[in-house]
LUMVOVEX-103887 format. One record per residue (C-alpha): x, y, z; residue number from 1; residue in three letters. Coordinates in nm, 2 decimals. Example, Ala and Ser with C-alpha at 12.3 -4.5 7.8 and 13.67 -1.06 7.14 Angstrom:
% residues 2
(r (1.23, -0.45, 0.78), 1, "ALA") (r (1.37, -0.11, 0.71), 2, "SER") 
//
This chain:
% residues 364
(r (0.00, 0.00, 0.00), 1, "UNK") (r (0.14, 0.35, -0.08), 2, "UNK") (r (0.21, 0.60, 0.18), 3, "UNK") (r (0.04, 0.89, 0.09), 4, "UNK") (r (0.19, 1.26, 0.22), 5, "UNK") (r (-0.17, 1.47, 0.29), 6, "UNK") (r (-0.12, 1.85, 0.35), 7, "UNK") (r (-0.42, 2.08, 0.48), 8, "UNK") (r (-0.49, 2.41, 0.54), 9, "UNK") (r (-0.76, 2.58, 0.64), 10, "UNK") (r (-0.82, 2.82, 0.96), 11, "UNK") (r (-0.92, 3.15, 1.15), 12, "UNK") (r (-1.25, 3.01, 1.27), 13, "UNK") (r (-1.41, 2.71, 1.34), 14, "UNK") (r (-1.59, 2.72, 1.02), 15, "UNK") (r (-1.24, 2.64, 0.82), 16, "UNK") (r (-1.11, 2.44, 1.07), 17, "UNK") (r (-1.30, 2.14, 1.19), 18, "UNK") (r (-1.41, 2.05, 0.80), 19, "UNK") (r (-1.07, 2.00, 0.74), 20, "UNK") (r (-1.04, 1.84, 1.07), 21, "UNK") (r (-1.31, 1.58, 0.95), 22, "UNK") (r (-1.15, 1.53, 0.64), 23, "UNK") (r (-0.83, 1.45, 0.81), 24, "UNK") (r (-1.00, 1.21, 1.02), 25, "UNK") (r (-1.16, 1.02, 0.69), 26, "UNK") (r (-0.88, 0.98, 0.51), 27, "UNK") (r (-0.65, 0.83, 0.80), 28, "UNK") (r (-0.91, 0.57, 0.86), 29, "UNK") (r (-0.87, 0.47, 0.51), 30, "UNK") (r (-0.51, 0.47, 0.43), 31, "UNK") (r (-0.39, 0.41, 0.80), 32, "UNK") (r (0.02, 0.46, 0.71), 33, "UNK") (r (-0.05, 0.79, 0.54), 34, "UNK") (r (0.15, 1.13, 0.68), 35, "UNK") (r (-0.10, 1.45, 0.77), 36, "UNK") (r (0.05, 1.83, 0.78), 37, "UNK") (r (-0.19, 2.10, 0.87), 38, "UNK") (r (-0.10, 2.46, 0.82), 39, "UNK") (r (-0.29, 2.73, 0.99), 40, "UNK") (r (-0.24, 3.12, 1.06), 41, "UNK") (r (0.01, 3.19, 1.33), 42, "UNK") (r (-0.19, 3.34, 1.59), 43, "UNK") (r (-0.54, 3.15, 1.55), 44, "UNK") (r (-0.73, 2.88, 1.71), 45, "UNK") (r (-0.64, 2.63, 1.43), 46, "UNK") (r (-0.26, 2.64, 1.60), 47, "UNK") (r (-0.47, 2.48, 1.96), 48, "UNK") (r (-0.77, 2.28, 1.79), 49, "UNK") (r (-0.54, 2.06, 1.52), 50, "UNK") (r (-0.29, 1.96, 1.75), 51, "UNK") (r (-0.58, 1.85, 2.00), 52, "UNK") (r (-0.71, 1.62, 1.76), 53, "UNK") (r (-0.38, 1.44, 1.68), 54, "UNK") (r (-0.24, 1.62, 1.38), 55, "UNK") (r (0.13, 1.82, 1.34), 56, "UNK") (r (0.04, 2.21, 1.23), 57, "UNK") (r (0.27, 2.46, 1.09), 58, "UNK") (r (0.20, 2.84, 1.10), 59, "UNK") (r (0.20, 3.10, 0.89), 60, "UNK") (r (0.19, 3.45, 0.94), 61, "UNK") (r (-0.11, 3.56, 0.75), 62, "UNK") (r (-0.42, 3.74, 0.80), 63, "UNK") (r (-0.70, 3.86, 0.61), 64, "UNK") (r (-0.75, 4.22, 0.45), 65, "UNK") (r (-0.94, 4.45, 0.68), 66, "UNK") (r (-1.23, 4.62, 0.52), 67, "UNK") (r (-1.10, 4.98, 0.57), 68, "UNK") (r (-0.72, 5.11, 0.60), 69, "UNK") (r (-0.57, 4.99, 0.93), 70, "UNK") (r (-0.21, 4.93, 1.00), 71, "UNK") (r (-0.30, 4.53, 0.94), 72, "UNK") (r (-0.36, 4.61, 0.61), 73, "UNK") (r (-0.05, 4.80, 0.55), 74, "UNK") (r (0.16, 4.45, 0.69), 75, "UNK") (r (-0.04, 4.25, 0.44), 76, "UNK") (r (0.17, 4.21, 0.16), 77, "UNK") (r (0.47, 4.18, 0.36), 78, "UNK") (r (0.29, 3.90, 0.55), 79, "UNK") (r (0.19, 3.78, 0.20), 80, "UNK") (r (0.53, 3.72, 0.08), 81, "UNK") (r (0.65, 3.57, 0.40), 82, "UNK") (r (0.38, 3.33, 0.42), 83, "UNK") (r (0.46, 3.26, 0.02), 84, "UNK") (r (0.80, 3.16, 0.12), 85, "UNK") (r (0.75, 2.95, 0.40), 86, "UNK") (r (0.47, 2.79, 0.23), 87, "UNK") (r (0.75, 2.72, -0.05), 88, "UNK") (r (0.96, 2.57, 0.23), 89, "UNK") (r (0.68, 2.37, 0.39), 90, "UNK") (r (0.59, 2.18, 0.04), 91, "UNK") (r (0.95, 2.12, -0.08), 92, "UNK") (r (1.03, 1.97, 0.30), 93, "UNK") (r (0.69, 1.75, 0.34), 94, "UNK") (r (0.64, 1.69, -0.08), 95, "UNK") (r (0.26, 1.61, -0.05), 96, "UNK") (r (0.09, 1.41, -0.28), 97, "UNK") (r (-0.24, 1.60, -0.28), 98, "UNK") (r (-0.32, 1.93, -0.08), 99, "UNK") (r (-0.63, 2.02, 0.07), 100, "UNK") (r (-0.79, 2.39, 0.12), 101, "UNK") (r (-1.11, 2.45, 0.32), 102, "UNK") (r (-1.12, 2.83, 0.33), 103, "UNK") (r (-0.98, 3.11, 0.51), 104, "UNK") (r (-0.69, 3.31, 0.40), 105, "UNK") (r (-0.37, 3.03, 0.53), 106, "UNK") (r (-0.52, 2.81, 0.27), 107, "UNK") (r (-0.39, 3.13, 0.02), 108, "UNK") (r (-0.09, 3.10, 0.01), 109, "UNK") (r (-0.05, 2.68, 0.05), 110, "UNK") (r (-0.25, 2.61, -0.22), 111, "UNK") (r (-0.11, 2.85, -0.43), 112, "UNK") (r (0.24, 2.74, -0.40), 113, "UNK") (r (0.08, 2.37, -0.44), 114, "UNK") (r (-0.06, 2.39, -0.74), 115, "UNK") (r (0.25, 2.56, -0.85), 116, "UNK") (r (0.45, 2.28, -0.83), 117, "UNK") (r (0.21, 2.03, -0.97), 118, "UNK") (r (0.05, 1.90, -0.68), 119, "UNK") (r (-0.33, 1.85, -0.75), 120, "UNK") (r (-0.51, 2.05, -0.52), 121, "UNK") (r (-0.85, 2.04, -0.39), 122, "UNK") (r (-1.07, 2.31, -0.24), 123, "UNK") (r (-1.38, 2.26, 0.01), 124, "UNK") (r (-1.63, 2.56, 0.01), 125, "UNK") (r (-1.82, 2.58, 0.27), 126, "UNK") (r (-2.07, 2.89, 0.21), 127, "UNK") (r (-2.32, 2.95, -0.12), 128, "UNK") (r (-2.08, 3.28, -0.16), 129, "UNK") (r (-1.71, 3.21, -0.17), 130, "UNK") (r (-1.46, 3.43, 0.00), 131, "UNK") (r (-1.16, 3.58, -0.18), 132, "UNK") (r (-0.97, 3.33, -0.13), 133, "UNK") (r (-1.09, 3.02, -0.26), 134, "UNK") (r (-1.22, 3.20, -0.56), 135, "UNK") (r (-0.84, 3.30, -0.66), 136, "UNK") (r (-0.74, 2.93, -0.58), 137, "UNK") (r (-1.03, 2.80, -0.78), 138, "UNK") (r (-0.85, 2.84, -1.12), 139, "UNK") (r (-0.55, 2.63, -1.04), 140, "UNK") (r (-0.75, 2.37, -0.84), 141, "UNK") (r (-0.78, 2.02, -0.95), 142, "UNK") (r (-1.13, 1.96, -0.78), 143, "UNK") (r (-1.38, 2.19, -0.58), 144, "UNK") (r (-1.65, 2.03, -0.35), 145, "UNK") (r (-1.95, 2.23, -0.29), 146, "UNK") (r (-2.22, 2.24, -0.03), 147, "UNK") (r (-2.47, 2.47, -0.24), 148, "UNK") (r (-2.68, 2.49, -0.58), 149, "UNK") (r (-2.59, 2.79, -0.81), 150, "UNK") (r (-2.20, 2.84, -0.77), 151, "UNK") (r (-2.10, 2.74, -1.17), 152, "UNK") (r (-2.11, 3.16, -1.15), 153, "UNK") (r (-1.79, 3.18, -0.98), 154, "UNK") (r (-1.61, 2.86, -0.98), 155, "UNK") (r (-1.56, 2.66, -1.29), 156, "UNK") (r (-1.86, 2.42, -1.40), 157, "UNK") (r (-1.68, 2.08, -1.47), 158, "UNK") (r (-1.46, 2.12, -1.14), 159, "UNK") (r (-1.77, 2.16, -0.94), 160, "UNK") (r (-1.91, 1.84, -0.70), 161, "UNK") (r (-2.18, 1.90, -0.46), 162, "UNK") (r (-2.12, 1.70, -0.19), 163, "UNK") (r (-2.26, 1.90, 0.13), 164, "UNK") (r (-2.02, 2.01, 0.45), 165, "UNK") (r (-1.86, 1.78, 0.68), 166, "UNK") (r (-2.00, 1.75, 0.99), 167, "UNK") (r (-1.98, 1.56, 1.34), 168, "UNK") (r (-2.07, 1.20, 1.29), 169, "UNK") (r (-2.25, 1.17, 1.65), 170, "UNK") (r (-2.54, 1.43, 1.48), 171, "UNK") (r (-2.68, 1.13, 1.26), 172, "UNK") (r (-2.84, 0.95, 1.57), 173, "UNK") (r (-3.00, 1.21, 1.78), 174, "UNK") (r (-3.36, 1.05, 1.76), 175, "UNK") (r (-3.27, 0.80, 2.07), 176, "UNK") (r (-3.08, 1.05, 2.31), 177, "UNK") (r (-3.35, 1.30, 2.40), 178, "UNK") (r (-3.39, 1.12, 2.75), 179, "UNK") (r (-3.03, 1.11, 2.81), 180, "UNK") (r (-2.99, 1.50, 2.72), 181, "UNK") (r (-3.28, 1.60, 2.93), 182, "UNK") (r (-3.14, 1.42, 3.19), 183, "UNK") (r (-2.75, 1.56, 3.12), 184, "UNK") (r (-2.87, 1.94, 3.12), 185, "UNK") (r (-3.11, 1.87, 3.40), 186, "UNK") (r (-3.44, 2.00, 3.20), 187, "UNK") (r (-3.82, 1.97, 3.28), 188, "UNK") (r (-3.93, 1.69, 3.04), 189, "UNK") (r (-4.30, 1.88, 2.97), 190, "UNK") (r (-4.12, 2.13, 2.85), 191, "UNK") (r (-4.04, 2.31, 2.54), 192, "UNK") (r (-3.68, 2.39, 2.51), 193, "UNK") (r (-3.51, 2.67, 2.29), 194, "UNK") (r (-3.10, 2.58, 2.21), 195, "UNK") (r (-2.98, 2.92, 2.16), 196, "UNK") (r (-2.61, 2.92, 1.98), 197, "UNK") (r (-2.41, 3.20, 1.85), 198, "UNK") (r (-2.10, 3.02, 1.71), 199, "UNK") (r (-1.81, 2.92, 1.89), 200, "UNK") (r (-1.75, 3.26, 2.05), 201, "UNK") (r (-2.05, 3.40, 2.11), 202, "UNK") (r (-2.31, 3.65, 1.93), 203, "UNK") (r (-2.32, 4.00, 2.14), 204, "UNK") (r (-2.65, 4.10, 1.98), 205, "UNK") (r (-2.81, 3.72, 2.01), 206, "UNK") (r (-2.69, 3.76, 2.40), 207, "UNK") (r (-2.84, 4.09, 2.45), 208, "UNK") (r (-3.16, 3.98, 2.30), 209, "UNK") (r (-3.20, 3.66, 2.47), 210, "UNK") (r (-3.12, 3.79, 2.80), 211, "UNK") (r (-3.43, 4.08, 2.71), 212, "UNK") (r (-3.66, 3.83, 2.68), 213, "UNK") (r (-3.60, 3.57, 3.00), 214, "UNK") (r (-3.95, 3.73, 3.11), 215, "UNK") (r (-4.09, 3.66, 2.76), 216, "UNK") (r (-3.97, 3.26, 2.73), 217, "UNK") (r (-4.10, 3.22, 3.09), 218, "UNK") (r (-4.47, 3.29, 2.99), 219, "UNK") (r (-4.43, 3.08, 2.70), 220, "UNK") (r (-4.35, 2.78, 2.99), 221, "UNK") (r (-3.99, 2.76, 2.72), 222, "UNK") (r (-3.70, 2.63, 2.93), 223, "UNK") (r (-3.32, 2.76, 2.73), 224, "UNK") (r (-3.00, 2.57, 2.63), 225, "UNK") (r (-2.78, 2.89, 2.62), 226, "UNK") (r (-2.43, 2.90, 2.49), 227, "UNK") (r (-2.36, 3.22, 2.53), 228, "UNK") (r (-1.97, 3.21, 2.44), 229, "UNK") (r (-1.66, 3.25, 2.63), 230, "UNK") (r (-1.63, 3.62, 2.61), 231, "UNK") (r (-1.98, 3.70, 2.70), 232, "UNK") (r (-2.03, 3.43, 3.00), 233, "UNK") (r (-1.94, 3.68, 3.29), 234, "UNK") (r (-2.17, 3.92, 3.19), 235, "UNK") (r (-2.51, 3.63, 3.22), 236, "UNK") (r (-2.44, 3.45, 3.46), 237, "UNK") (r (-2.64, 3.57, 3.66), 238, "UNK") (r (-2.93, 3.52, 3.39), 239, "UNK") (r (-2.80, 3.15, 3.45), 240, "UNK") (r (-2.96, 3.14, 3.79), 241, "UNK") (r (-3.32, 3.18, 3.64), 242, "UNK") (r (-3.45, 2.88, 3.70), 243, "UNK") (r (-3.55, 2.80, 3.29), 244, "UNK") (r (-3.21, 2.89, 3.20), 245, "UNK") (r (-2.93, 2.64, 3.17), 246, "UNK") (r (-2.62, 2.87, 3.09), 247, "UNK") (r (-2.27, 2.74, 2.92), 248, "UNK") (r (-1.96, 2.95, 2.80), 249, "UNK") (r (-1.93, 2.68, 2.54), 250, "UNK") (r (-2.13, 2.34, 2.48), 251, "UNK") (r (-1.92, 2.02, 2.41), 252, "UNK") (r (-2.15, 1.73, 2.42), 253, "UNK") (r (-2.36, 1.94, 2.13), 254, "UNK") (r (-2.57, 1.61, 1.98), 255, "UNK") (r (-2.67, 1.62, 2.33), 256, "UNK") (r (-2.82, 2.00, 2.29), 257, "UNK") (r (-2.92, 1.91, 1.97), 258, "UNK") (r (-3.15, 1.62, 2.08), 259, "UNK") (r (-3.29, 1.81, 2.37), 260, "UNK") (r (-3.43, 2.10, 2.17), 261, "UNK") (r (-3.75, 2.18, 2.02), 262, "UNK") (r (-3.64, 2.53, 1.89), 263, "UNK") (r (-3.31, 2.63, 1.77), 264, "UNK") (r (-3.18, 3.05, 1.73), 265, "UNK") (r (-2.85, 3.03, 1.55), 266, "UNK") (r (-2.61, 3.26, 1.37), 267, "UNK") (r (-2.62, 3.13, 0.97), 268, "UNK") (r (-2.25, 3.04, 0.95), 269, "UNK") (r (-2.16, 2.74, 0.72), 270, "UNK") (r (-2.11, 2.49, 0.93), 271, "UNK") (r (-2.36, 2.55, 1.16), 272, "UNK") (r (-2.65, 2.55, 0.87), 273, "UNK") (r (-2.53, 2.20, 0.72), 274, "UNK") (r (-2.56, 2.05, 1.11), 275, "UNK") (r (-2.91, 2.19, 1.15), 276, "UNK") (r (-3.02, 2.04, 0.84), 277, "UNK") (r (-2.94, 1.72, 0.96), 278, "UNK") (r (-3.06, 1.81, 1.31), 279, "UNK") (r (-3.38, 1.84, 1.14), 280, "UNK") (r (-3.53, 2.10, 1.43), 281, "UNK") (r (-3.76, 2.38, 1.37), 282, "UNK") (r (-3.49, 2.74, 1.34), 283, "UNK") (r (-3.47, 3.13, 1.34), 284, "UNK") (r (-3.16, 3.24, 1.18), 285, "UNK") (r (-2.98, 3.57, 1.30), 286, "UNK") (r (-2.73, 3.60, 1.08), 287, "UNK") (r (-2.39, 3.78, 1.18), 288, "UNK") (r (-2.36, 4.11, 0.96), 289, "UNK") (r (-1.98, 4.12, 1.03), 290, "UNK") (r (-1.88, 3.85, 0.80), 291, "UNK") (r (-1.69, 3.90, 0.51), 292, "UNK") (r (-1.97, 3.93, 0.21), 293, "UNK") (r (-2.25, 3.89, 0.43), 294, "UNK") (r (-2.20, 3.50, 0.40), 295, "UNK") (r (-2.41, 3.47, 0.67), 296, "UNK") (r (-2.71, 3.61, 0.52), 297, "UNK") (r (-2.67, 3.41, 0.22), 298, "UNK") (r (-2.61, 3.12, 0.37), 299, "UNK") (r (-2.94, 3.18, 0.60), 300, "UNK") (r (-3.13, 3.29, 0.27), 301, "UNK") (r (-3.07, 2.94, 0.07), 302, "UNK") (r (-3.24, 2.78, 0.34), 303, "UNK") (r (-3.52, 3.06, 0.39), 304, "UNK") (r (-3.61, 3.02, 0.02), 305, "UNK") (r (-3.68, 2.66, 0.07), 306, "UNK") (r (-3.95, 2.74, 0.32), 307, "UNK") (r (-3.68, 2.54, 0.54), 308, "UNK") (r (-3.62, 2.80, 0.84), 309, "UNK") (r (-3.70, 3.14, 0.97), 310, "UNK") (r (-3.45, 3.48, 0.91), 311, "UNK") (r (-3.47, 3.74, 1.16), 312, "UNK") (r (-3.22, 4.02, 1.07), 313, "UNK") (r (-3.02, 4.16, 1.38), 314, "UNK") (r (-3.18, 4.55, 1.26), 315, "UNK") (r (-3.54, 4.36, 1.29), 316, "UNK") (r (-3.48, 4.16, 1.62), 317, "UNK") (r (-3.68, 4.46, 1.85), 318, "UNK") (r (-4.02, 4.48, 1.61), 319, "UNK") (r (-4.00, 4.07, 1.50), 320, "UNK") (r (-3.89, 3.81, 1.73), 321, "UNK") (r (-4.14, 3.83, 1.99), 322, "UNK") (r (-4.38, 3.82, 1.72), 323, "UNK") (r (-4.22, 3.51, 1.51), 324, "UNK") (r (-4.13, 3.36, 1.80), 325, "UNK") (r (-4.42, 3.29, 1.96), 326, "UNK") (r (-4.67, 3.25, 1.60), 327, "UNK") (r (-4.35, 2.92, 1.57), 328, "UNK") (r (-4.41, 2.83, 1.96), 329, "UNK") (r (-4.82, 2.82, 1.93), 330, "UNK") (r (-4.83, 2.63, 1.61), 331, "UNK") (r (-4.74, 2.24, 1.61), 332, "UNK") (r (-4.82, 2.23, 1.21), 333, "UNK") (r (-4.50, 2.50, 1.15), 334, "UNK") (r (-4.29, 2.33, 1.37), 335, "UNK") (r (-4.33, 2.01, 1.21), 336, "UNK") (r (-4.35, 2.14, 0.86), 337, "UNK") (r (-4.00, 2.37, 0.94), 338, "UNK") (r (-3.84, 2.07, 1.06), 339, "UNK") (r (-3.93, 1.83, 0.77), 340, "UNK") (r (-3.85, 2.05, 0.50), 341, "UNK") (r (-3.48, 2.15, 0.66), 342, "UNK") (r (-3.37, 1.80, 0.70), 343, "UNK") (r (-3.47, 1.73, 0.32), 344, "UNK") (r (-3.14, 1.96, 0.23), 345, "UNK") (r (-2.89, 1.78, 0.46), 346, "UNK") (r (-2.64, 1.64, 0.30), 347, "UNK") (r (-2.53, 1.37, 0.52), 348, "UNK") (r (-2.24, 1.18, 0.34), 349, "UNK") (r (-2.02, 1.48, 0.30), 350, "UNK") (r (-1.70, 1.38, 0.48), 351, "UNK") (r (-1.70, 1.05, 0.27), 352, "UNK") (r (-1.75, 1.22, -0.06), 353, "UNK") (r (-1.50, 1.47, 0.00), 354, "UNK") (r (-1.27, 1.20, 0.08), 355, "UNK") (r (-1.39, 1.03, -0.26), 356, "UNK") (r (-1.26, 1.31, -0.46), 357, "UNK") (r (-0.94, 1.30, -0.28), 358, "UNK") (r (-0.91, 0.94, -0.36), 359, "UNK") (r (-0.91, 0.99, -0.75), 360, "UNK") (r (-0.67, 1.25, -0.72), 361, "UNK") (r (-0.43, 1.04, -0.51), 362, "UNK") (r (-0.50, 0.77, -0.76), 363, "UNK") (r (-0.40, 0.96, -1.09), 364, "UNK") 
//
């Protein structure tokens, strides 16, 4: 059997980061003497979260352009050619076989200096808009896997495969644990429970408006699963000590969360949409309008138009939720019909078709 030599980048958030992650983790199961190199940006959580799931990492320093002037920008292209050089360095020392990009701006300079040299290269987009970076990589790329309809307008046709986002494995089965996650967050089993989540590190303006409304939920009789993020947990805990309100910095057992709700409020990032189609639970989407191109709201809006979820805009939250909120809460029909309709987009075989595509590069 041939020893393959797999190199990966892909980083700044979790949205970049735990695809590739997932990838990783297919492949090795499959060709169990091959070598994994991640590369990440210097200074991001990639250089914690790779290592803790068993794979070497390199960094680069790189970040992304800032929307208006700021001294970062100025650094760019010096950053630029640095990270070009050592990403020269990196392939010539490791001489991968294939290389691997899912998103954010290390992957830039990687799969650049990849595809330079020959190496085929694939690239994973996550969102229905691409950022920056994976449409300049999408001309040299061998393959690019998709996870929406409609993106032959900026990536080449006959390169494109839709095969969905990777996501945890443990989200497939959540039918059979709602006992055991009532049980593990301690919740009233008669009654309805909201998961509120605003992305690995919180959602200010999801935070502000849940903790608004603890009076609101209450007279609903809704209990809350709320992760409010690790920069935001000082300032609610004391909302944690309402007795419908299970508080968390940070959820790790999420199936668990998953299983226990009946509603779900979430930011629209990409990852995060491809689990809750699979989850299969009635959601309001708030998307983030600090994301580069408002991927959010597009990502929220591909959904929407399928008649597969609710949008609530952050500018709208004060007039709307209360409103939406309780019309979803009082009618069993939408609920059901949301829920349905959502899980008919999941695409729930991503990981292996990614890995797939991989395969018949490594094979050519």
């Amino acid at each position: 059997m041939e020893q393959y030599r797999i190199i990966l980048s892909g980083g700044g958030t979790g949205g970049h980061i735990y695809p590739a992650i997932a990838i990783a983790n297919e492949l090795k199961s499959r060709h169990t003497d091959a070598e994994f190199l991640f590369v990440g940006a210097k200074d991001r959580m990639e250089m914690e979260k790779v290592p803790q799931a068993g794979y070497k990492i390199e960094g680069l320093w790189i970040s992304g352009l800032q929307r208006k002037l700021t001294f970062k920008n100025l650094m760019f292209p010096f950053k630029l050619i640095s990270s070009l050089i050592k990403a020269k360095k990196i392939i010539r020392n490791f001489n991968p076989d294939v290389a691997i990009g899912t998103g954010g701006f290390a992957s830039g300079p990687l799969l650049k200096v990849a595809s330079s040299k020959g190496i085929p290269s694939l690239i994973q987009e996550q969102n229905s808009f691409p950022g920056i970076t994976n449409k300049l990589l999408a001309k040299k790329a061998a393959k690019i896997c998709v996870a929406y309809d409609g993106l032959e307008r900026f990536f080449p046709a006959q390169k494109i495969v839709k095969t969905g986002n990777p996501v945890r494995q443990d989200l497939l089965d959540i039918r059979n644990k709602r006992e055991e996650a009532i049980a593990f967050f301690n919740l009233e089993p008669n009654k309805k429970t909201l998961l509120v989540i605003g992305g690995s590190l919180g959602a200010r303006r999801i935070n502000q408006l849940i903790s608004k409304e603890l009076d609101f939920f209450n007279t609903l009789n809704v209990q809350l699963i709320w992760q409010c993020g690790k920069l935001y947990h000082e300032t609610y805990k004391l909302d944690g000590h309402a007795k419908h309100v299970n508080l968390h910095p940070f959820i790790n057992k999420m199936d668990l969360a998953y299983a226990a709700a009946d509603f779900i409020i979430s930011r629209a990032g990409a990852g995060s949409v491809s689990e809750l189609c699979i989850v299969g639970k009635p959601v309001i989407f708030i998307p983030s309008p600090n994301v580069a191109e408002d991927h959010q709201t597009k990502n929220a809006l591909a959904i929407v138009k399928n008649k597969a979820a609710l949008m609530i805009k952050e500018e709208d939250l004060d007039v709307d939720f209360e409103n939406k909120f309780s019309q979803l809460v009082s009618s069993p029909e939408k609920q059901e019909l949301l829920g349905f309709k959502i899980k008919e987009l999941a695409l729930v075989n991503a990981t292996k078709d990614i890995a797939n595509e991989v395969d018949k590069l490594l094979a050519k």
